[in-house]
C-alpha positions as MATLAB code, in Angstrom:
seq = 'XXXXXXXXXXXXXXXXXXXXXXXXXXXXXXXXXXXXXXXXXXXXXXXXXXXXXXXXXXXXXXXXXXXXXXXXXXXXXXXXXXXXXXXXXXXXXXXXXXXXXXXXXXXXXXXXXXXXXXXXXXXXXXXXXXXXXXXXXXXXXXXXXXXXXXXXXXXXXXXXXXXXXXXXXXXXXXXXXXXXXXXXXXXXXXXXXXXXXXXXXXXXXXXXXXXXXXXXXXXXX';
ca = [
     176.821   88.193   73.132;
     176.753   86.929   76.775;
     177.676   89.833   79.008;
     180.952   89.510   80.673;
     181.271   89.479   84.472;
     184.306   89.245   85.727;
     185.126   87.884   89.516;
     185.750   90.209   91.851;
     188.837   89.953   93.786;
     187.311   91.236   96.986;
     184.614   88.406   97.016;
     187.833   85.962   96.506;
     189.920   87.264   99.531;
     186.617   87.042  101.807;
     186.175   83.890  100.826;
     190.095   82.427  101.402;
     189.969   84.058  104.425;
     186.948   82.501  105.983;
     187.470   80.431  108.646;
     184.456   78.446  107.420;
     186.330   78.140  104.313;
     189.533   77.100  105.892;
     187.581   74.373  106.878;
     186.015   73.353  104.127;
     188.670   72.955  102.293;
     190.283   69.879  103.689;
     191.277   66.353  102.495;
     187.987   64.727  101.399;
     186.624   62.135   99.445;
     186.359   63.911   96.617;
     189.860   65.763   96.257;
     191.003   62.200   96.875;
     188.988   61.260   93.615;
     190.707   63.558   91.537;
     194.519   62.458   92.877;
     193.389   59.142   91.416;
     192.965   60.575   88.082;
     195.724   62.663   88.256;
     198.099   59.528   89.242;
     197.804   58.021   86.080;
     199.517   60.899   84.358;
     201.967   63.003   86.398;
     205.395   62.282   86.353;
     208.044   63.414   89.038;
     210.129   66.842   87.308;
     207.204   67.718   85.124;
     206.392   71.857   84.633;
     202.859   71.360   86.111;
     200.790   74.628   86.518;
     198.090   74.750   89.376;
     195.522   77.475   87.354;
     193.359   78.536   89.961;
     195.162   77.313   92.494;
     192.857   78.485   95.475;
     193.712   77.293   98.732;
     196.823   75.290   97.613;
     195.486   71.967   98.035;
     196.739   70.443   94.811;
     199.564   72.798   94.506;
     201.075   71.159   97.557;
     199.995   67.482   96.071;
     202.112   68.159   93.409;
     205.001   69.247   95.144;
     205.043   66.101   96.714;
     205.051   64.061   93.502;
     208.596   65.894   93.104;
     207.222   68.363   90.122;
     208.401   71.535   89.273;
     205.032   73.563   90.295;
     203.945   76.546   89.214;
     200.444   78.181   91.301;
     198.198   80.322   89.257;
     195.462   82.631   91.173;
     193.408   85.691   90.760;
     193.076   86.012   94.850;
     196.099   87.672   96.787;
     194.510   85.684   99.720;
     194.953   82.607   98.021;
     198.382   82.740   97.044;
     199.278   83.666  100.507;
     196.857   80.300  101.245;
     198.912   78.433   98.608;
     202.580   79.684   99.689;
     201.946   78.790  103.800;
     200.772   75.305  102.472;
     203.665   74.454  100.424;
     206.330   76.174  102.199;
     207.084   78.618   99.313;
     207.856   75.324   97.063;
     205.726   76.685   94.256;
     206.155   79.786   91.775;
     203.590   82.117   92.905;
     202.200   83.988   89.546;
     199.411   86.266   90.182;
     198.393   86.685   86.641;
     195.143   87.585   84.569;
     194.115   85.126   82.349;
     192.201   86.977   79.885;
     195.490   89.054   79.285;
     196.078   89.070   75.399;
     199.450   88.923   76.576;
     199.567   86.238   79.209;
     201.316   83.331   77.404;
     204.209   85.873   76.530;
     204.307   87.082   80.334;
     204.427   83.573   81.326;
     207.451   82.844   78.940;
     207.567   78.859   79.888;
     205.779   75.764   78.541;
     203.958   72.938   81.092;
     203.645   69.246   80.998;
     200.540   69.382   82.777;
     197.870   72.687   83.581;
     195.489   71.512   86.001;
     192.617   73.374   86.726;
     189.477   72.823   90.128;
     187.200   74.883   90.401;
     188.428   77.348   87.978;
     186.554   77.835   83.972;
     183.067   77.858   86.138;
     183.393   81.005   87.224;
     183.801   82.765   83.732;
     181.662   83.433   80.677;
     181.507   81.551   77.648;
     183.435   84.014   75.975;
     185.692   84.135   78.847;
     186.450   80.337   78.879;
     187.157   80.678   75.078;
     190.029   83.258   76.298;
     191.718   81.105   78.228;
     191.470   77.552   76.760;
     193.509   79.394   74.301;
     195.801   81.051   76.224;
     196.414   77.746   78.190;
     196.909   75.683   74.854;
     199.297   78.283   74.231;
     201.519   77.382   77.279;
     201.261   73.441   77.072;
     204.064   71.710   75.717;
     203.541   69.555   72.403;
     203.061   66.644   74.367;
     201.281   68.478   77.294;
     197.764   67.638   78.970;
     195.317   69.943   80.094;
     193.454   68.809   82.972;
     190.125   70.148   83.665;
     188.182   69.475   86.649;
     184.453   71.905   86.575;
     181.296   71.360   88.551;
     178.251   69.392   87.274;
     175.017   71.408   85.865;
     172.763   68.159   87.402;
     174.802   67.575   90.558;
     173.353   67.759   93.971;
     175.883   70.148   94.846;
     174.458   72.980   92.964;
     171.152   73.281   96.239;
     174.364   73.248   98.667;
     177.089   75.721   97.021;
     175.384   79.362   97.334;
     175.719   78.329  101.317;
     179.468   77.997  101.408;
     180.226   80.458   98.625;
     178.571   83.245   99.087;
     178.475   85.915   96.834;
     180.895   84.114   94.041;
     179.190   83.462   90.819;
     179.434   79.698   88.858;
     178.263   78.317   85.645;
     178.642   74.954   86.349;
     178.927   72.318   82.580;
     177.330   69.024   81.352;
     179.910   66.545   79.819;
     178.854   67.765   76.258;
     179.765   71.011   76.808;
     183.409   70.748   78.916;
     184.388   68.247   75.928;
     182.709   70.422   72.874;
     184.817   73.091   74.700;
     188.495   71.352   74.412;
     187.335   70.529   71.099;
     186.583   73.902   69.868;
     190.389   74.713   70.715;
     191.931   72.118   69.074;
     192.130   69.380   71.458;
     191.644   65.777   71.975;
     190.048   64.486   75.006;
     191.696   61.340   75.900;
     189.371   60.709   78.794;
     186.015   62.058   80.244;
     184.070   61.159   82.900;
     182.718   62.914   86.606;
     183.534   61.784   90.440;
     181.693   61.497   93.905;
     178.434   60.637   92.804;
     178.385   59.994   96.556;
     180.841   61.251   99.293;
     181.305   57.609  100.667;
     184.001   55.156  100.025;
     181.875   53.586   97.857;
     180.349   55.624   94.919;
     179.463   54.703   91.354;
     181.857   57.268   89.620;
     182.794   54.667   86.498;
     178.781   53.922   85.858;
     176.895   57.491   86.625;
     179.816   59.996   87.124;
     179.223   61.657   84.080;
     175.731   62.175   84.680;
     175.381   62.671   88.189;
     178.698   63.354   89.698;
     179.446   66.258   91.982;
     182.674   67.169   89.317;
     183.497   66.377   85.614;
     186.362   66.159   84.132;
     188.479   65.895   80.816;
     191.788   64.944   80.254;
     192.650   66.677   77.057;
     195.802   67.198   74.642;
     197.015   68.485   71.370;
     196.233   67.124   67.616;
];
């Protein structure tokens, strides 16, 4: 049994409130990647929930695509982040997801759960925990959207230096898909972004290999 670790909230609110964070955490080429994916499936007055929502970056993205948003965090920092950048447009749910009763305390159903950034930072067994519980909350016709970094990216030599002290497990392809599949669900696309932060950058040929993120766009049998 891999031994569970959970992250600590403390290490979250010091690193939301950096100011080297703050900075960070700005429109960039690849944030810009992943509203191209997204466009292709959000739909204005969809329940879309932002799990993980960090600094509020895609929270606020989706309130301006005229959806009905709901931001998920573990960090009181970050949905203070998340609630500033949106101008309180969001439902702010500060909720655990490895609650055997979170689908029941969340008592709604989504069109879309996006997640950045989020299933990386948990166990194995943890991830099991809540794939389920998020299959729980998406609609028949829902997609989960899962965004987690890349085992063989680059960005693994650079990340301990602007997140200190938070732990990752970054995927390969194989095991973010075997991973939806284990639940129950059927990727309808995989593939990774920002092989290179440049306008230019061979996502479509060596994303899923060598790409900062992966990604799977994933629904229900």
């Amino acid at each position: 049994m891999e031994q569970k670790k959970l992250p600590q909230s403390h290490h979250w609110n010091y690193f939301w409130s950096s100011d080297k964070t703050k900075s960070f955490i700005q429109e960039s080429w690849s944030k810009r990647r992943i509203m191209r994916v997204l466009s292709y499936y959000i739909k204005e007055g969809q329940n879309v929930l932002d799990a993980g929502c960090g600094s509020g970056f895609f929270s606020k993205y989706f309130c301006d695509q005229r959806m009905n948003v709901f931001s998920l965090d573990y960090s009181q920092e970050a949905l203070a982040l998340t609630k500033a950048r949106t101008s309180s447009r969001v439902t702010i749910l500060e909720k655990d997801l490895l609650s055997e009763d979170f689908s029941k305390s969340i008592g709604k159903k989504f069109d879309i759960i996006f997640s950045d950034g989020l299933l990386e930072h948990f166990t194995k067994d943890q991830q099991d925990v809540i794939l389920k519980n998020l299959k729980n909350i998406l609609s028949e016709k829902g997609l989960l959207i899962t965004f987690i970094p890349n085992r063989w990216s680059l960005w693994q030599l650079l990340r301990p230096f602007f997140m200190p002290g938070i732990e990752e497990r970054p995927m390969t392809i194989k095991q973010l898909v075997d991973l939806n599949v284990r639940h129950g669900l059927t990727v309808k696309q995989q593939g990774g972004i920002n092989v290179f932060p440049f306008r230019f950058s061979p996502d479509k040929i060596l994303g899923r290999y060598l790409g900062m993120l992966l990604f799977t766009i994933a629904e229900k049998k």
